[in-house]
C-alpha positions as CSV (number, residue, x, y, z in Angstrom):
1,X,272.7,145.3,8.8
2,X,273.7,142.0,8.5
3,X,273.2,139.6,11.9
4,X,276.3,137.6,13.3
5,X,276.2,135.2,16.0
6,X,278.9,135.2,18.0
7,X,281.3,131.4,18.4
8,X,279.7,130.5,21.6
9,X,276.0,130.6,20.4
10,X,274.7,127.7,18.9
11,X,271.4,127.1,17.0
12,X,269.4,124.7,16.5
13,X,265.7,124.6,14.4
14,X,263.1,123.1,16.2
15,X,259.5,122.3,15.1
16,X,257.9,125.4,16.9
17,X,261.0,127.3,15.7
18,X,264.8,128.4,16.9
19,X,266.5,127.3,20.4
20,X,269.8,129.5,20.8
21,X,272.6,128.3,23.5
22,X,274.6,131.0,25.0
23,X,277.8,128.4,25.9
24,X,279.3,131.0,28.3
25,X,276.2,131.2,30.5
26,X,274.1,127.9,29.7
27,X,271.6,130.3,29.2
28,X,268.9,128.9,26.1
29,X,266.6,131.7,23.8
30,X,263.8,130.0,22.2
31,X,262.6,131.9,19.2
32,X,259.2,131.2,18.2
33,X,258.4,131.2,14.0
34,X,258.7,134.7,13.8
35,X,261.9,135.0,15.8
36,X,263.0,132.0,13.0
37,X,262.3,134.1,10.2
38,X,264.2,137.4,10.9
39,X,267.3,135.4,12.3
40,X,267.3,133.5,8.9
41,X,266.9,136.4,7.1
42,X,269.4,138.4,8.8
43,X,271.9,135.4,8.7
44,X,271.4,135.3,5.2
45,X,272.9,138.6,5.2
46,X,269.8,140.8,4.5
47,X,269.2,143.8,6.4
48,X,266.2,144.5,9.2
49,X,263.9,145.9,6.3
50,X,264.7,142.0,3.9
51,X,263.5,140.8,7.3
52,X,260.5,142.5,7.8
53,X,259.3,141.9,4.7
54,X,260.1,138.1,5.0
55,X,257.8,138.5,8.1
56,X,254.9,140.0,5.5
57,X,255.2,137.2,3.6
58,X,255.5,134.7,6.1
59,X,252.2,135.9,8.3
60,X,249.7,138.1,8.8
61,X,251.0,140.9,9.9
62,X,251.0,144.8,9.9
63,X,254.4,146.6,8.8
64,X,254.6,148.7,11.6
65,X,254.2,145.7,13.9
66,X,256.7,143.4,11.9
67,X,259.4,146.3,12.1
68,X,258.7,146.9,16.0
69,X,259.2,142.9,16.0
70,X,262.4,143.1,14.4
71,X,264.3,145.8,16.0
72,X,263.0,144.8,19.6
73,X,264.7,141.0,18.4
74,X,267.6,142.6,17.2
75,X,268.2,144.8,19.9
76,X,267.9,142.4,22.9
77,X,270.2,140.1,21.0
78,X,273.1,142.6,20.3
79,X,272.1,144.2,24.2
80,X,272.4,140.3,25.3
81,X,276.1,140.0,23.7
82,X,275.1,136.9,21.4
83,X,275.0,139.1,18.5
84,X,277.0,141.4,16.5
């Protein structure tokens, strides 16, 4: 499924990967490279298994790993209210 931020996050890239504002709270995420990836991917409008095989590509890494990665990310950002 598809990742949408909600109007009161902001993004921004950095060079050691994604800062995300949560306006209501002030509260910043920083997602390291990996964290960078599935967002983008899942922004993109590909689903958790386009982004963890973006993460295969991207880095060494084993699948089960990459898909633990991914739903864990997913989860705590839909649990966190900045995604839907």
């Amino acid at each position: 499924m598809a990742l949408r931020f909600g109007t009161d996050v902001s993004t921004a890239e950095t060079d050691y990967g994604t800062v995300l504002l949560d306006e209501r709270s002030g509260t910043y995420w920083e997602l390291n490279p990996t964290g960078t990836v599935v967002i983008k991917t899942l922004l993109e409008g590909g689903d958790e298994a386009a982004a963890v095989a973006a993460l295969l590509d991207e880095f060494d890494i084993d699948r089960e790993q990459a898909a633990q990665d991914v739903a864990t990310l997913v989860s705590d950002l839909r649990a966190s209210g900045l995604a839907a």
